[in-house]
C-alpha positions in Angstrom: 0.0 0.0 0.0 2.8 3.0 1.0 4.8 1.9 -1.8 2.0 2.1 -4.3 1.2 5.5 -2.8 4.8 6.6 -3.8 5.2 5.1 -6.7 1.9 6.9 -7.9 3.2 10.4 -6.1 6.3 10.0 -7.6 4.9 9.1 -11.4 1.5 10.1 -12.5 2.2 7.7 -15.4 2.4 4.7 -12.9 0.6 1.5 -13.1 0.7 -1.8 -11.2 1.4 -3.5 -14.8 4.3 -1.3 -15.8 5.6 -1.7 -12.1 6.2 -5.5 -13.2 8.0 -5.5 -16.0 10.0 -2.3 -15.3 10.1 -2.0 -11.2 8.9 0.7 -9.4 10.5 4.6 -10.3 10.5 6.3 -6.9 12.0 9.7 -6.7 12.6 10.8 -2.6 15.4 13.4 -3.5 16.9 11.3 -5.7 15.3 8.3 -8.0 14.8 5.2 -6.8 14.3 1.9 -8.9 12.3 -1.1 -6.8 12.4 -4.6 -8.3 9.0 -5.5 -8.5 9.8 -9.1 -6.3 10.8 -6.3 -3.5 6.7 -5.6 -3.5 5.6 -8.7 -3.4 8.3 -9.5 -0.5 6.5 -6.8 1.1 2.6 -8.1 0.4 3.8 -11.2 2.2 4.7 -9.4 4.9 1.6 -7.3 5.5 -0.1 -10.9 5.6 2.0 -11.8 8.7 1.8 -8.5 10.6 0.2 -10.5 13.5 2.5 -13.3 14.4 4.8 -14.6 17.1 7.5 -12.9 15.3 6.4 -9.5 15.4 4.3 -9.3 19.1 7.4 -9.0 21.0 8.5 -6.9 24.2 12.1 -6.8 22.8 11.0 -4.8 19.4 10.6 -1.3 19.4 8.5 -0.1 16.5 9.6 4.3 16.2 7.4 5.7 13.9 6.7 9.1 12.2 4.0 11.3 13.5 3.7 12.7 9.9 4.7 9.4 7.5 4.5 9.9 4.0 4.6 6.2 3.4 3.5 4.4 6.4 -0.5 5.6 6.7 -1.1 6.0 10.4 -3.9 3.3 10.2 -1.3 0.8 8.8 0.8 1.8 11.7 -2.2 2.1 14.8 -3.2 -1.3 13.3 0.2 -3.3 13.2 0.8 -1.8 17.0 -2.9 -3.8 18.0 -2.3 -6.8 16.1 1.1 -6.5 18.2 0.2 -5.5 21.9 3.7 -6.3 23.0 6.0 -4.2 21.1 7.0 -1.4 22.2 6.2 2.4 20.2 7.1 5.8 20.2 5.6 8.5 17.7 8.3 11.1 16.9 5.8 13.8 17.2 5.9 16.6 13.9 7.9 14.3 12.0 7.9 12.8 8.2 9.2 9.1 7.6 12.8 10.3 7.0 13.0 12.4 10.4 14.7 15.0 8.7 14.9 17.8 11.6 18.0 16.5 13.7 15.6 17.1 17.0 13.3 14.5 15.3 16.2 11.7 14.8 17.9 12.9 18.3 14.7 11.4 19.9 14.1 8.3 17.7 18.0 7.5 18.5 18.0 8.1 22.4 15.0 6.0 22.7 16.4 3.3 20.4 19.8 3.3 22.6 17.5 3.7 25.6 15.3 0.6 25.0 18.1 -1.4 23.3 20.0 -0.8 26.6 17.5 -1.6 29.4 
């Protein structure tokens, strides 16, 4: 879904077809190029967002207040399928956390969690 949202930001000529044969064409300050298998890689792991694997009190799930390519209900609903992980929303941020404040607090929690 978020890559399909990019893809189509990033190329009003874009299809699911062309995407296929030719890979996804992503531009994010510079272009991208996506193998096609990468998606479906990707579809197979939306399938298993609830599983042993993921619901986990030793993962830490930091995510973007402001994502441009993870929707906040893809997020909200990963974190309930998954009870046990651990999150933080970097408030005012956008998937990259550009502002250095914004990847100052995703990294001193990370550290801080990864350390406890």
């Amino acid at each position: 879904d978020s890559l399909l949202r990019v893809a189509e930001m990033s190329n009003k000529e874009f299809s699911p077809e062309t995407a296929k044969s030719e890979g996804f064409r992503i531009t994010l300050g510079r272009e991208y190029v996506i193998p096609y298998r990468f998606y479906e890689e990707l579809l197979c792991l939306h399938c298993q967002r609830a599983s042993d694997v993921w619901n986990n009190s030793r993962l830490m799930a930091i995510y973007a207040e402001n994502d441009e390519l993870v929707s906040r209900a893809a997020t909200a609903e990963f974190l309930r399928c998954n009870p046990l992980i651990h999150s933080l929303c970097i408030e005012h941020s956008g998937h990259r956390m550009a502002q250095p404040e914004h990847l100052a607090q995703a990294l001193d929690a990370a550290a801080e969690f990864m350390l406890s």
